[in-house]
C-alpha positions as CSV (number, residue, x, y, z in Angstrom):
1,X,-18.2,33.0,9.6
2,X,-16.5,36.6,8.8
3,X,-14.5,36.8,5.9
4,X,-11.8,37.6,7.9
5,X,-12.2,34.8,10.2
6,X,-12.3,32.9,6.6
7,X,-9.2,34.0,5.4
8,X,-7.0,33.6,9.0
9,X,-8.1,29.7,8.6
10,X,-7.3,29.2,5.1
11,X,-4.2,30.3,6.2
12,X,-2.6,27.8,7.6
13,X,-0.4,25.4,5.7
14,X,-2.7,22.3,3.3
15,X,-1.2,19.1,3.4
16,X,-2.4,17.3,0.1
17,X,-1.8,13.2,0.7
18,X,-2.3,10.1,-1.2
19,X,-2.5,6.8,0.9
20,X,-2.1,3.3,0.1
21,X,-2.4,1.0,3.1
22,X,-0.5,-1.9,1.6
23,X,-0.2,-5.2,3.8
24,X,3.6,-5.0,2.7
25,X,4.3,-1.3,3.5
26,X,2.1,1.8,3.7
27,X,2.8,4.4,0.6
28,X,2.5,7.9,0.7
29,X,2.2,10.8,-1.8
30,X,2.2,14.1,-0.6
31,X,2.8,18.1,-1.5
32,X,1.8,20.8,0.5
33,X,-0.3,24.8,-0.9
34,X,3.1,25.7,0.5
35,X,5.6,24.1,-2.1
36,X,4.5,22.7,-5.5
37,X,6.8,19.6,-5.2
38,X,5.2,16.3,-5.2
39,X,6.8,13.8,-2.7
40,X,6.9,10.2,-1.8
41,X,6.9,8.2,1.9
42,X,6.8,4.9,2.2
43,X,6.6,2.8,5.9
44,X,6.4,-0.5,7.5
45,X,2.9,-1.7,7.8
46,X,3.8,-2.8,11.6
47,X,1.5,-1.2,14.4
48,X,1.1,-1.9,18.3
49,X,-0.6,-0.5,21.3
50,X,2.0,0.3,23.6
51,X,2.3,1.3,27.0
52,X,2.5,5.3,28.1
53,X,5.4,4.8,29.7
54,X,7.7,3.4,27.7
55,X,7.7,6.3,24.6
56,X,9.5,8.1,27.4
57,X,12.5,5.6,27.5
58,X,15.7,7.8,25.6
59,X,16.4,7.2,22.3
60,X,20.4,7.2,21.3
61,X,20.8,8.1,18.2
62,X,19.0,10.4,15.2
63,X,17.0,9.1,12.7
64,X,14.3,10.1,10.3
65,X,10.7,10.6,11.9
66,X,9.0,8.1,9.7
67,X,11.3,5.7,11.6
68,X,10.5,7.2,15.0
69,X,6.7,7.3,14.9
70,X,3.9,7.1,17.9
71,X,1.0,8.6,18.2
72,X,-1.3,8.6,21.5
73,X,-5.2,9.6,21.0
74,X,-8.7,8.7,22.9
75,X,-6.0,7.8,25.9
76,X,-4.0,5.1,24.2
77,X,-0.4,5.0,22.1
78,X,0.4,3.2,19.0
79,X,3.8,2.6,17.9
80,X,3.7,2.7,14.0
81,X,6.2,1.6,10.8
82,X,10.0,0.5,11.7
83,X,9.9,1.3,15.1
84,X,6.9,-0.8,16.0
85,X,8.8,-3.5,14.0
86,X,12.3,-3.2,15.0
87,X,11.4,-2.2,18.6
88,X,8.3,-3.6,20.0
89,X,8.2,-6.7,17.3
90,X,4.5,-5.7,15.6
91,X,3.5,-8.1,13.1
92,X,1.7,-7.0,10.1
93,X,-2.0,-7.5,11.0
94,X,-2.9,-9.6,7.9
95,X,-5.6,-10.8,9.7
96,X,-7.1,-7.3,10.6
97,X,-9.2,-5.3,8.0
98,X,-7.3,-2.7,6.6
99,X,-8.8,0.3,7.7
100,X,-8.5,-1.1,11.5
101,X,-5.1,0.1,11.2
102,X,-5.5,2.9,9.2
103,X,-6.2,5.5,11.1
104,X,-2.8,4.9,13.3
105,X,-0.9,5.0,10.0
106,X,-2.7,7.9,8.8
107,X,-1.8,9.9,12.0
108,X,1.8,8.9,11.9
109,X,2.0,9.5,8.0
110,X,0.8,12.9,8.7
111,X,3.0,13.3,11.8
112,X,6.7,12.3,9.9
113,X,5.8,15.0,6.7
114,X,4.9,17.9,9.2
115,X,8.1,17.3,10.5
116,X,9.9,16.4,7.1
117,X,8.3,19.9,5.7
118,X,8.3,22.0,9.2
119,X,4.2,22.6,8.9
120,X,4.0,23.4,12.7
121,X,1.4,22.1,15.4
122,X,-1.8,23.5,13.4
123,X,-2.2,22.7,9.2
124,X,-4.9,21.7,7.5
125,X,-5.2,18.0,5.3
126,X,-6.7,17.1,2.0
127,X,-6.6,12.9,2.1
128,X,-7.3,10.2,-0.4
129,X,-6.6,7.0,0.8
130,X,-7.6,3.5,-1.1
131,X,-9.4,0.5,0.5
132,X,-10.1,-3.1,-0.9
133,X,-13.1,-3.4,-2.6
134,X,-14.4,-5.8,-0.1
135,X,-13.7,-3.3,3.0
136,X,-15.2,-0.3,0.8
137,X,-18.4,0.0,2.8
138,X,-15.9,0.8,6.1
139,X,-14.7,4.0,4.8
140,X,-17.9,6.5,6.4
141,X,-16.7,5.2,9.9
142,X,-13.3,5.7,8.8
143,X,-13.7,9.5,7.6
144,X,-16.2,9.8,10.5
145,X,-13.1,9.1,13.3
146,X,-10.3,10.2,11.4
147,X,-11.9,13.7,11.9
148,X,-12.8,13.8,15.1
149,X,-8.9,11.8,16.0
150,X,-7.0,14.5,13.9
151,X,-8.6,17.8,15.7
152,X,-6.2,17.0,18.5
153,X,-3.3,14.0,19.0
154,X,-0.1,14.0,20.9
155,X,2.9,13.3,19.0
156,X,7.0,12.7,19.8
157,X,7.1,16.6,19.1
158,X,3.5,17.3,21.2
159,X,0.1,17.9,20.3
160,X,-0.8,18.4,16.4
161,X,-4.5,19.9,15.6
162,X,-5.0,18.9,11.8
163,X,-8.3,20.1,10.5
164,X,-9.4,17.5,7.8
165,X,-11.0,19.8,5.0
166,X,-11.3,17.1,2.4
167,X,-11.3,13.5,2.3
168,X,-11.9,10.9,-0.4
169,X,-12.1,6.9,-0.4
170,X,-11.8,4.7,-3.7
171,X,-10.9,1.2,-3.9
172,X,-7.6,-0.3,-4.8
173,X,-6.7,-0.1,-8.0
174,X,-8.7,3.1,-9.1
175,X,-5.6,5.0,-9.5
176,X,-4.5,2.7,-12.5
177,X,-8.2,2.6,-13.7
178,X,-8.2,6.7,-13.4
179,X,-4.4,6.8,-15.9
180,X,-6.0,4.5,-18.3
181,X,-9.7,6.2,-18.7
182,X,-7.0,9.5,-19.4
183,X,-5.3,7.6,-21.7
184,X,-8.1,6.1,-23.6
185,X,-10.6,8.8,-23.4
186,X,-14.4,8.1,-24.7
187,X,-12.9,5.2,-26.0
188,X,-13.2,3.4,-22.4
189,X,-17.0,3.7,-22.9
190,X,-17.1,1.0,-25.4
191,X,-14.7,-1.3,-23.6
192,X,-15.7,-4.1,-20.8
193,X,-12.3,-4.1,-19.0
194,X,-11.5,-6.3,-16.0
195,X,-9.1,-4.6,-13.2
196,X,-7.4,-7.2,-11.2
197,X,-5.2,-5.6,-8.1
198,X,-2.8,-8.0,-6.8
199,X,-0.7,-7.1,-3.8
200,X,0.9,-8.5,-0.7
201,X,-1.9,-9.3,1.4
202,X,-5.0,-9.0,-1.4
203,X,-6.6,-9.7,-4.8
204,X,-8.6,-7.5,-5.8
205,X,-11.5,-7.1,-8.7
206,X,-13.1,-4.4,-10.5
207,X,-15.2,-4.2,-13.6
208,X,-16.0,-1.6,-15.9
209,X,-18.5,-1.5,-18.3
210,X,-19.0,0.9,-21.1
211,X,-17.0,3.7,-18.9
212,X,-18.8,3.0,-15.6
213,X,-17.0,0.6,-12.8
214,X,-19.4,-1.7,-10.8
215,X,-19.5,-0.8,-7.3
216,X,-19.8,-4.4,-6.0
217,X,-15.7,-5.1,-6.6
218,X,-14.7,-8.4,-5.2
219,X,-11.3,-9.0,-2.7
220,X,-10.3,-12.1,-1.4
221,X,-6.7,-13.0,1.0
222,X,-5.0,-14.1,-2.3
223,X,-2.4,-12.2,-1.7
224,X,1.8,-13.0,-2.3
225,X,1.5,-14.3,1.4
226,X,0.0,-17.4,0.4
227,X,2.9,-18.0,-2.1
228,X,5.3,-17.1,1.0
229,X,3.3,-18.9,3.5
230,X,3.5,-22.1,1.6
231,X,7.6,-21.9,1.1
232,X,7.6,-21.2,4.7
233,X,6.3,-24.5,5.4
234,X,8.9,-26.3,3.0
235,X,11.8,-25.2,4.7
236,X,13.5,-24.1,8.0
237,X,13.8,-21.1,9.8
238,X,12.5,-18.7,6.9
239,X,9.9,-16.3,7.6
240,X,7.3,-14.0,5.0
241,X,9.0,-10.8,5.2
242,X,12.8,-12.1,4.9
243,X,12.0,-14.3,2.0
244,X,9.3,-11.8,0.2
245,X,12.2,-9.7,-1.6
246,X,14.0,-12.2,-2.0
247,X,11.7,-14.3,-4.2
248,X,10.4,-11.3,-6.0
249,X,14.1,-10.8,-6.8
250,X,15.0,-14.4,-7.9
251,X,11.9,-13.8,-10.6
252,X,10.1,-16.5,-12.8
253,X,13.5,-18.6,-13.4
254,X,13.9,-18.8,-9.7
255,X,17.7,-17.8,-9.5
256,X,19.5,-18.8,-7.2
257,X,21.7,-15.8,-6.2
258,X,19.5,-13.5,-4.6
259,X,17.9,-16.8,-2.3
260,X,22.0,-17.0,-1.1
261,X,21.1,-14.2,1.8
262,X,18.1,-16.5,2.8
263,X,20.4,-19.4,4.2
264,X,20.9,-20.3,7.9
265,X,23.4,-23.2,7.4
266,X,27.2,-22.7,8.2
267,X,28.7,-25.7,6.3
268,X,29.1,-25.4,2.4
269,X,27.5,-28.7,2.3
270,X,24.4,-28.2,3.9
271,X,24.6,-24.9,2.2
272,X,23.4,-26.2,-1.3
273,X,21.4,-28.7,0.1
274,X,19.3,-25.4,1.7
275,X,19.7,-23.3,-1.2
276,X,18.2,-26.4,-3.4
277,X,15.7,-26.8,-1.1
278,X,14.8,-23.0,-1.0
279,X,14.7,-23.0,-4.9
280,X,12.3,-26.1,-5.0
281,X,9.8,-25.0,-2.2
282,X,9.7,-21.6,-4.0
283,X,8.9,-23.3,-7.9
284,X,6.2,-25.3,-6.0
285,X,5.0,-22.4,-4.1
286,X,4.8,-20.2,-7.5
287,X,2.7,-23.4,-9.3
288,X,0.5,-24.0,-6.6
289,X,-0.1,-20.3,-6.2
290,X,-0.3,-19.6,-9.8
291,X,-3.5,-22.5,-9.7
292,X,-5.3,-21.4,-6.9
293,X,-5.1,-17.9,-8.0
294,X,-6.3,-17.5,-11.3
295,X,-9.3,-20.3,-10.3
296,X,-10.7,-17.3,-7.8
297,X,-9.9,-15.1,-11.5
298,X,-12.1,-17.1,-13.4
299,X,-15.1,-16.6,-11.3
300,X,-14.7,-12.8,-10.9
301,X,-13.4,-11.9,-14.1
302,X,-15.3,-14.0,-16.7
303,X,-13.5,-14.2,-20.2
304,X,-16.7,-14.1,-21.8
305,X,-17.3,-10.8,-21.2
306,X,-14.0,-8.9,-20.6
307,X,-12.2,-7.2,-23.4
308,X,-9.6,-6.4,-21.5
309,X,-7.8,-7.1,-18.4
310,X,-5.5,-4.7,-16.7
311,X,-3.3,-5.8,-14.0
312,X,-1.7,-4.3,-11.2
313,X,0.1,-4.3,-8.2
314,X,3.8,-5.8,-7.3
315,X,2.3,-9.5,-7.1
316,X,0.8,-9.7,-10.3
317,X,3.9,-8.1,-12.1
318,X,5.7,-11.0,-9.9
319,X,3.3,-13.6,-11.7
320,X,3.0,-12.0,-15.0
321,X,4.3,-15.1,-16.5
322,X,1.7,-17.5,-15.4
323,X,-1.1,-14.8,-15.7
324,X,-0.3,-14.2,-19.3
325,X,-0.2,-17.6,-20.1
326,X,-3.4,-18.3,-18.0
327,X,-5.0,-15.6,-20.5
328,X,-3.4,-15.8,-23.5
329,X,-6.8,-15.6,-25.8
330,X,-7.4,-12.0,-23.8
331,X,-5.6,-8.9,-24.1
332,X,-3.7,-8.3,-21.0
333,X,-2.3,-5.0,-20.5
334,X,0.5,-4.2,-17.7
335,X,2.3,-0.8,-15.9
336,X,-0.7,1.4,-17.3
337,X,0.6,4.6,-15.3
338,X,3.5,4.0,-13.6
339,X,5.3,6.0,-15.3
340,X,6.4,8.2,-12.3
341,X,8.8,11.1,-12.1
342,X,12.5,9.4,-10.4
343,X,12.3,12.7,-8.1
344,X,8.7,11.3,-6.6
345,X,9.8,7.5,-6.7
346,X,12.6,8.1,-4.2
347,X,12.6,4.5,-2.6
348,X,12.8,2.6,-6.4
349,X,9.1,1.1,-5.7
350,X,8.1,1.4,-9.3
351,X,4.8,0.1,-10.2
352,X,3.7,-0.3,-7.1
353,X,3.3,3.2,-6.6
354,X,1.6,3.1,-9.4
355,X,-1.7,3.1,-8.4
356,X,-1.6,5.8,-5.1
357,X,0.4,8.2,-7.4
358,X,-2.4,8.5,-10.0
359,X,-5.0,8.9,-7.5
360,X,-2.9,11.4,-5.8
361,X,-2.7,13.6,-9.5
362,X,-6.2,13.2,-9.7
363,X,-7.4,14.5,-5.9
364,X,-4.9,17.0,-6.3
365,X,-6.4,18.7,-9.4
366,X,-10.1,18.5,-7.5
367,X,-8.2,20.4,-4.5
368,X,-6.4,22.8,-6.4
Protein backbone atom coordinates (compact mmCIF):
# COMPACT_ATOMS: atom_id res chain seq x y z
CA UNK A 1 0.00 0.00 0.00
CA UNK A 2 1.39 3.69 -0.99
CA UNK A 3 1.73 6.01 1.55
CA UNK A 4 -0.59 8.04 -0.08
CA UNK A 5 -3.05 5.41 -0.44
CA UNK A 6 -2.29 5.14 3.53
CA UNK A 7 -3.01 8.35 4.45
CA UNK A 8 -6.52 8.81 2.07
CA UNK A 9 -7.84 5.73 4.29
CA UNK A 10 -6.80 6.90 7.64
CA UNK A 11 -8.76 9.66 6.61
CA UNK A 12 -11.99 8.89 7.11
CA UNK A 13 -13.77 9.55 10.40
CA UNK A 14 -12.82 6.54 13.61
CA UNK A 15 -15.70 5.66 15.51
CA UNK A 16 -14.28 4.49 19.01
CA UNK A 17 -17.27 2.34 20.88
CA UNK A 18 -17.74 0.47 24.07
CA UNK A 19 -20.53 -2.23 24.03
CA UNK A 20 -22.42 -3.94 26.69
CA UNK A 21 -25.02 -6.25 25.42
CA UNK A 22 -27.16 -6.32 28.57
CA UNK A 23 -30.32 -8.60 28.62
CA UNK A 24 -32.10 -5.37 30.05
CA UNK A 25 -30.85 -2.82 27.49
CA UNK A 26 -27.78 -2.57 25.23
CA UNK A 27 -25.15 0.29 26.53
CA UNK A 28 -22.98 2.22 24.50
CA UNK A 29 -19.88 4.43 24.92
CA UNK A 30 -18.69 6.16 22.14
CA UNK A 31 -16.28 9.34 20.80
CA UNK A 32 -15.16 9.74 17.54
CA UNK A 33 -10.78 11.00 16.14
CA UNK A 34 -13.17 13.72 15.07
CA UNK A 35 -14.41 15.22 18.53
CA UNK A 36 -12.74 14.41 21.82
CA UNK A 37 -16.18 14.16 23.65
CA UNK A 38 -17.04 10.93 25.25
CA UNK A 39 -20.68 9.94 24.78
CA UNK A 40 -23.35 7.55 26.02
CA UNK A 41 -26.32 5.44 24.11
CA UNK A 42 -28.27 3.21 25.66
CA UNK A 43 -31.24 0.84 23.66
CA UNK A 44 -33.77 -1.77 24.11
CA UNK A 45 -32.38 -5.23 23.96
CA UNK A 46 -35.52 -6.15 21.58
CA UNK A 47 -34.57 -7.58 18.07
CA UNK A 48 -36.77 -9.31 15.11
CA UNK A 49 -36.36 -10.49 11.62
CA UNK A 50 -38.81 -8.66 9.74
CA UNK A 51 -40.12 -8.67 6.40
CA UNK A 52 -38.52 -6.39 3.37
CA UNK A 53 -41.47 -4.86 2.86
CA UNK A 54 -42.77 -3.49 5.62
CA UNK A 55 -39.50 -0.96 6.59
CA UNK A 56 -41.04 0.72 3.69
CA UNK A 57 -44.51 1.47 5.41
CA UNK A 58 -44.30 5.65 6.37
CA UNK A 59 -43.48 6.67 9.49
CA UNK A 60 -45.45 9.87 11.00
CA UNK A 61 -43.71 11.53 13.09
CA UNK A 62 -39.70 12.38 14.01
CA UNK A 63 -37.77 10.71 16.44
CA UNK A 64 -34.26 9.92 17.40
CA UNK A 65 -32.44 7.18 15.22
CA UNK A 66 -31.73 4.88 18.09
CA UNK A 67 -35.59 4.64 18.21
CA UNK A 68 -35.92 4.11 14.44
CA UNK A 69 -33.33 1.37 13.83
CA UNK A 70 -33.20 -1.57 11.05
CA UNK A 71 -30.62 -2.89 9.53
CA UNK A 72 -30.81 -5.41 6.41
CA UNK A 73 -27.50 -7.68 5.59
CA UNK A 74 -26.77 -11.29 3.90
CA UNK A 75 -30.48 -10.59 2.38
CA UNK A 76 -32.46 -10.30 5.63
CA UNK A 77 -33.80 -7.17 8.02
CA UNK A 78 -33.77 -6.88 11.64
CA UNK A 79 -35.66 -4.43 13.44
CA UNK A 80 -33.60 -3.47 16.64
CA UNK A 81 -34.20 -1.51 20.22
CA UNK A 82 -37.68 0.49 20.78
CA UNK A 83 -38.90 0.02 17.54
CA UNK A 84 -38.63 -3.75 17.43
CA UNK A 85 -40.37 -3.50 20.89
CA UNK A 86 -42.98 -0.98 20.41
CA UNK A 87 -43.66 -1.95 16.74
CA UNK A 88 -43.17 -5.47 15.91
CA UNK A 89 -43.54 -6.76 19.75
CA UNK A 90 -39.70 -8.48 20.03
CA UNK A 91 -39.11 -10.06 23.23
CA UNK A 92 -35.79 -9.93 24.78
CA UNK A 93 -34.16 -13.22 23.67
CA UNK A 94 -33.18 -14.37 27.16
CA UNK A 95 -33.06 -17.62 25.91
CA UNK A 96 -30.56 -16.82 23.06
CA UNK A 97 -26.73 -16.51 23.73
CA UNK A 98 -25.77 -13.11 23.72
CA UNK A 99 -23.68 -12.68 20.97
CA UNK A 100 -26.62 -14.29 18.63
CA UNK A 101 -27.97 -10.91 18.84
CA UNK A 102 -25.11 -8.95 18.84
CA UNK A 103 -24.09 -8.35 15.80
CA UNK A 104 -27.80 -6.76 14.84
CA UNK A 105 -27.31 -4.47 17.84
CA UNK A 106 -23.86 -3.70 17.00
CA UNK A 107 -24.89 -2.61 13.44
CA UNK A 108 -27.78 -0.56 14.64
CA UNK A 109 -25.50 1.00 17.53
CA UNK A 110 -23.18 1.99 14.86
CA UNK A 111 -25.93 3.11 12.51
CA UNK A 112 -27.99 5.74 15.27
CA UNK A 113 -24.17 7.50 16.31
CA UNK A 114 -23.18 8.01 12.45
CA UNK A 115 -26.31 9.76 12.26
CA UNK A 116 -26.21 11.31 15.87
CA UNK A 117 -22.47 12.71 14.85
CA UNK A 118 -23.08 13.08 10.76
CA UNK A 119 -19.97 10.47 9.99
CA UNK A 120 -21.31 9.81 6.45
CA UNK A 121 -21.74 6.37 4.51
CA UNK A 122 -17.90 5.41 4.81
CA UNK A 123 -15.95 5.64 8.63
CA UNK A 124 -13.93 3.49 10.13
CA UNK A 125 -14.71 1.54 13.86
CA UNK A 126 -12.53 0.67 16.89
CA UNK A 127 -15.00 -1.84 19.04
CA UNK A 128 -14.81 -3.39 22.50
CA UNK A 129 -17.73 -5.15 23.34
CA UNK A 130 -18.15 -7.53 26.66
CA UNK A 131 -19.51 -11.14 26.70
CA UNK A 132 -20.39 -13.50 29.68
CA UNK A 133 -17.73 -15.57 30.69
CA UNK A 134 -19.55 -18.64 29.74
CA UNK A 135 -20.15 -17.30 25.94
CA UNK A 136 -16.43 -16.06 25.87
CA UNK A 137 -15.14 -18.75 23.53
CA UNK A 138 -18.01 -17.22 20.85
CA UNK A 139 -16.26 -14.01 20.37
CA UNK A 140 -13.56 -15.30 17.09
CA UNK A 141 -16.88 -16.03 15.17
CA UNK A 142 -18.25 -13.01 16.36
CA UNK A 143 -15.24 -10.63 15.25
CA UNK A 144 -14.92 -13.03 12.19
CA UNK A 145 -18.71 -11.89 10.85
CA UNK A 146 -18.99 -8.60 12.26
CA UNK A 147 -16.21 -7.77 9.72
CA UNK A 148 -17.15 -9.16 6.87
CA UNK A 149 -21.30 -7.77 7.87
CA UNK A 150 -19.91 -4.17 8.49
CA UNK A 151 -17.90 -3.75 4.88
CA UNK A 152 -21.32 -3.14 3.46
CA UNK A 153 -25.12 -3.01 5.15
CA UNK A 154 -28.21 -1.13 4.16
CA UNK A 155 -29.56 1.26 6.59
CA UNK A 156 -32.97 3.70 6.91
CA UNK A 157 -30.43 6.34 5.43
CA UNK A 158 -28.82 3.56 2.69
CA UNK A 159 -25.84 1.62 2.51
CA UNK A 160 -22.93 2.27 5.31
CA UNK A 161 -19.30 0.65 4.54
CA UNK A 162 -17.59 0.63 8.12
CA UNK A 163 -14.15 -0.76 7.97
CA UNK A 164 -13.52 -2.55 11.41
CA UNK A 165 -9.73 -1.57 12.21
CA UNK A 166 -9.83 -2.84 15.77
CA UNK A 167 -11.80 -5.09 17.78
CA UNK A 168 -11.57 -6.39 21.31
CA UNK A 169 -13.66 -8.97 23.51
CA UNK A 170 -13.38 -9.30 27.35
CA UNK A 171 -15.90 -10.69 29.67
CA UNK A 172 -18.42 -8.98 31.74
CA UNK A 173 -17.18 -7.36 34.46
CA UNK A 174 -13.54 -6.62 33.21
CA UNK A 175 -14.28 -2.97 33.07
CA UNK A 176 -14.75 -2.83 36.98
CA UNK A 177 -11.84 -5.36 37.40
CA UNK A 178 -9.65 -2.86 34.90
CA UNK A 179 -10.77 0.64 37.50
CA UNK A 180 -9.80 -1.35 40.45
CA UNK A 181 -6.24 -2.98 39.23
CA UNK A 182 -5.72 1.28 38.51
CA UNK A 183 -6.73 1.88 41.77
CA UNK A 184 -4.87 -0.58 43.66
CA UNK A 185 -1.77 -0.85 41.55
CA UNK A 186 0.92 -3.75 42.38
CA UNK A 187 -1.00 -4.18 45.33
CA UNK A 188 -3.64 -6.36 43.25
CA UNK A 189 -0.83 -8.87 42.82
CA UNK A 190 -1.03 -9.98 46.31
CA UNK A 191 -4.81 -10.10 46.57
CA UNK A 192 -7.22 -13.25 45.58
CA UNK A 193 -10.30 -11.14 44.66
CA UNK A 194 -13.60 -12.69 43.62
CA UNK A 195 -15.58 -10.61 40.72
CA UNK A 196 -19.16 -11.42 40.80
CA UNK A 197 -21.27 -9.56 37.79
CA UNK A 198 -24.90 -9.60 38.44
CA UNK A 199 -27.26 -8.28 35.80
CA UNK A 200 -30.64 -8.68 34.33
CA UNK A 201 -30.37 -11.85 32.56
CA UNK A 202 -26.74 -13.29 34.20
CA UNK A 203 -24.46 -13.99 37.03
CA UNK A 204 -21.35 -13.89 36.39
CA UNK A 205 -17.75 -15.02 37.99
CA UNK A 206 -14.27 -14.13 37.70
CA UNK A 207 -11.19 -14.77 39.81
CA UNK A 208 -8.08 -13.15 40.12
CA UNK A 209 -5.16 -14.41 41.67
CA UNK A 210 -2.05 -12.57 42.53
CA UNK A 211 -2.92 -9.90 39.55
CA UNK A 212 -3.76 -12.51 36.90
CA UNK A 213 -7.74 -13.44 36.27
CA UNK A 214 -8.51 -17.10 35.45
CA UNK A 215 -9.76 -17.51 32.11
CA UNK A 216 -12.29 -20.28 32.94
CA UNK A 217 -14.94 -17.51 34.48
CA UNK A 218 -18.18 -19.16 35.30
CA UNK A 219 -22.03 -17.58 34.17
CA UNK A 220 -25.08 -19.06 34.97
CA UNK A 221 -29.16 -17.55 34.04
CA UNK A 222 -29.21 -16.19 37.67
CA UNK A 223 -30.10 -13.16 36.61
CA UNK A 224 -32.92 -10.42 38.24
CA UNK A 225 -35.35 -12.35 35.82
CA UNK A 226 -35.71 -15.19 38.10
CA UNK A 227 -36.65 -12.70 40.97
CA UNK A 228 -39.23 -11.15 38.37
CA UNK A 229 -40.27 -14.40 36.97
CA UNK A 230 -41.25 -15.72 40.28
CA UNK A 231 -43.52 -12.42 41.25
CA UNK A 232 -44.96 -12.93 37.87
CA UNK A 233 -46.34 -16.14 38.87
CA UNK A 234 -47.82 -14.63 42.28
CA UNK A 235 -49.90 -12.28 40.82
CA UNK A 236 -52.09 -11.13 37.77
CA UNK A 237 -51.49 -9.51 34.77
CA UNK A 238 -47.82 -8.29 35.53
CA UNK A 239 -45.09 -8.87 33.28
CA UNK A 240 -40.78 -8.79 33.68
CA UNK A 241 -40.16 -5.57 32.06
CA UNK A 242 -43.23 -3.47 33.63
CA UNK A 243 -42.48 -4.68 37.15
CA UNK A 244 -38.40 -4.71 36.79
CA UNK A 245 -38.19 -0.79 37.63
CA UNK A 246 -40.58 -0.88 39.57
CA UNK A 247 -39.07 -3.35 42.11
CA UNK A 248 -35.68 -1.99 41.77
CA UNK A 249 -37.33 1.29 42.76
CA UNK A 250 -39.42 0.06 45.80
CA UNK A 251 -35.71 -1.29 47.19
CA UNK A 252 -34.94 -3.73 50.19
CA UNK A 253 -38.01 -2.36 52.38
CA UNK A 254 -40.26 -3.05 49.52
CA UNK A 255 -42.27 0.39 49.42
CA UNK A 256 -45.18 0.44 48.40
CA UNK A 257 -45.38 3.69 46.36
CA UNK A 258 -43.49 3.08 43.36
CA UNK A 259 -45.54 -0.75 43.00
CA UNK A 260 -48.82 1.93 42.84
CA UNK A 261 -48.24 2.21 38.78
CA UNK A 262 -48.06 -1.74 38.67
CA UNK A 263 -51.88 -2.13 39.51
CA UNK A 264 -54.63 -3.24 37.01
CA UNK A 265 -57.64 -3.09 39.42
CA UNK A 266 -60.20 -0.10 39.19
CA UNK A 267 -61.96 -0.36 42.64
CA UNK A 268 -59.97 1.15 45.73
CA UNK A 269 -60.80 -2.05 47.31
CA UNK A 270 -59.37 -4.52 45.22
CA UNK A 271 -56.73 -1.90 44.82
CA UNK A 272 -54.90 -2.66 48.25
CA UNK A 273 -55.74 -6.03 48.10
CA UNK A 274 -53.36 -6.00 44.67
CA UNK A 275 -50.96 -3.67 45.93
CA UNK A 276 -50.59 -6.11 49.21
CA UNK A 277 -50.39 -8.86 47.09
CA UNK A 278 -47.67 -7.20 44.78
CA UNK A 279 -45.64 -6.29 48.03
CA UNK A 280 -45.78 -10.00 49.35
CA UNK A 281 -45.03 -11.82 46.04
CA UNK A 282 -42.08 -9.39 45.60
CA UNK A 283 -40.53 -10.04 49.60
CA UNK A 284 -40.92 -13.70 48.73
CA UNK A 285 -39.48 -13.38 45.37
CA UNK A 286 -36.41 -11.29 46.93
CA UNK A 287 -35.86 -14.39 49.78
CA UNK A 288 -36.20 -17.08 47.53
CA UNK A 289 -33.85 -15.34 45.09
CA UNK A 290 -31.50 -14.14 47.64
CA UNK A 291 -31.20 -18.30 48.58
CA UNK A 292 -30.89 -19.72 45.36
CA UNK A 293 -28.47 -17.13 44.39
CA UNK A 294 -25.68 -16.95 46.73
CA UNK A 295 -25.91 -21.15 46.89
CA UNK A 296 -24.58 -20.96 42.96
CA UNK A 297 -21.92 -18.13 44.89
CA UNK A 298 -20.66 -20.51 47.21
CA UNK A 299 -19.50 -22.97 44.72
CA UNK A 300 -17.83 -20.37 42.41
CA UNK A 301 -16.48 -18.03 44.75
CA UNK A 302 -15.11 -20.11 47.65
CA UNK A 303 -14.64 -18.02 50.98
CA UNK A 304 -11.75 -19.88 51.69
CA UNK A 305 -9.71 -18.48 49.30
CA UNK A 306 -11.11 -14.98 48.36
CA UNK A 307 -9.87 -11.97 50.03
CA UNK A 308 -12.02 -9.91 48.46
CA UNK A 309 -15.17 -9.81 46.59
CA UNK A 310 -16.15 -7.05 44.26
CA UNK A 311 -19.56 -6.77 43.04
CA UNK A 312 -21.20 -5.35 40.17
CA UNK A 313 -23.86 -4.80 38.06
CA UNK A 314 -27.59 -3.23 38.77
CA UNK A 315 -28.86 -6.63 40.37
CA UNK A 316 -26.38 -7.07 42.80
CA UNK A 317 -26.50 -3.32 43.99
CA UNK A 318 -30.44 -4.34 44.01
CA UNK A 319 -29.44 -7.22 46.54
CA UNK A 320 -26.69 -5.68 48.29
CA UNK A 321 -28.49 -6.17 51.46
CA UNK A 322 -28.79 -9.89 51.40
CA UNK A 323 -25.25 -10.25 49.73
CA UNK A 324 -23.62 -8.39 52.53
CA UNK A 325 -25.20 -10.17 55.00
CA UNK A 326 -24.66 -13.57 53.13
CA UNK A 327 -20.76 -12.41 53.45
CA UNK A 328 -20.36 -10.63 56.30
CA UNK A 329 -16.90 -12.45 57.47
CA UNK A 330 -15.53 -11.16 53.75
CA UNK A 331 -14.72 -7.85 52.59
CA UNK A 332 -17.23 -6.84 50.08
CA UNK A 333 -16.49 -3.89 48.08
CA UNK A 334 -19.24 -2.06 45.85
CA UNK A 335 -19.41 0.93 42.88
CA UNK A 336 -15.48 0.37 42.26
CA UNK A 337 -15.50 2.82 39.15
CA UNK A 338 -18.61 4.18 38.49
CA UNK A 339 -17.74 7.18 39.08
CA UNK A 340 -18.74 8.62 35.67
CA UNK A 341 -18.76 12.17 34.35
CA UNK A 342 -22.98 13.45 34.52
CA UNK A 343 -22.10 14.72 30.80
CA UNK A 344 -21.38 10.83 29.70
CA UNK A 345 -24.17 9.26 32.05
CA UNK A 346 -26.98 11.08 30.10
CA UNK A 347 -29.83 8.53 30.74
CA UNK A 348 -29.01 8.45 34.96
CA UNK A 349 -27.89 4.65 34.56
CA UNK A 350 -25.30 4.94 37.21
CA UNK A 351 -23.40 1.91 38.09
CA UNK A 352 -24.51 0.02 35.54
CA UNK A 353 -22.47 1.77 33.12
CA UNK A 354 -20.03 1.23 35.25
CA UNK A 355 -18.44 -1.55 33.88
CA UNK A 356 -18.60 -0.68 29.70
CA UNK A 357 -17.39 2.96 30.60
CA UNK A 358 -14.06 1.66 32.13
CA UNK A 359 -13.46 -0.69 29.37
CA UNK A 360 -14.26 2.04 27.04
CA UNK A 361 -11.31 4.45 28.89
CA UNK A 362 -9.10 1.61 28.64
CA UNK A 363 -9.53 0.55 24.69
CA UNK A 364 -9.51 4.09 23.98
CA UNK A 365 -6.00 4.78 25.41
CA UNK A 366 -4.74 1.44 23.30
CA UNK A 367 -6.41 3.28 20.17
CA UNK A 368 -5.25 6.58 20.68
Amino acid sequence: MSKNTQQKNNSSPLLILALDFGGSSTKGIYSTSMRNQTASLVMEPEVVKISNDSVASEVLGATEPENAAWINYMGETFAVGYLAKRKYYANQGLQELKYERAIAKTLAFVWAISEKLQLGQKFRLALICLLPPGEFENRHSFHRNLQAILAGFITPTGKIQVKLTEFKCLPEGAGIYLAYQKKLGQQIKTKTIGLVMVGYRNASVLISDKGIVAPDGKTSELGMIRLLEKVVARTSGQNPSQLAPAVVTAGSDISTTPLTKLLKSTSNINKRHELMQIQASIKFARNEYAAVLTNWLDQVVPRSIVSEILFCGGTADYMRRELNSHYSGTSCLWGVGANIPTQVDSFGLGSRLADVYNVFLYFSQQVS
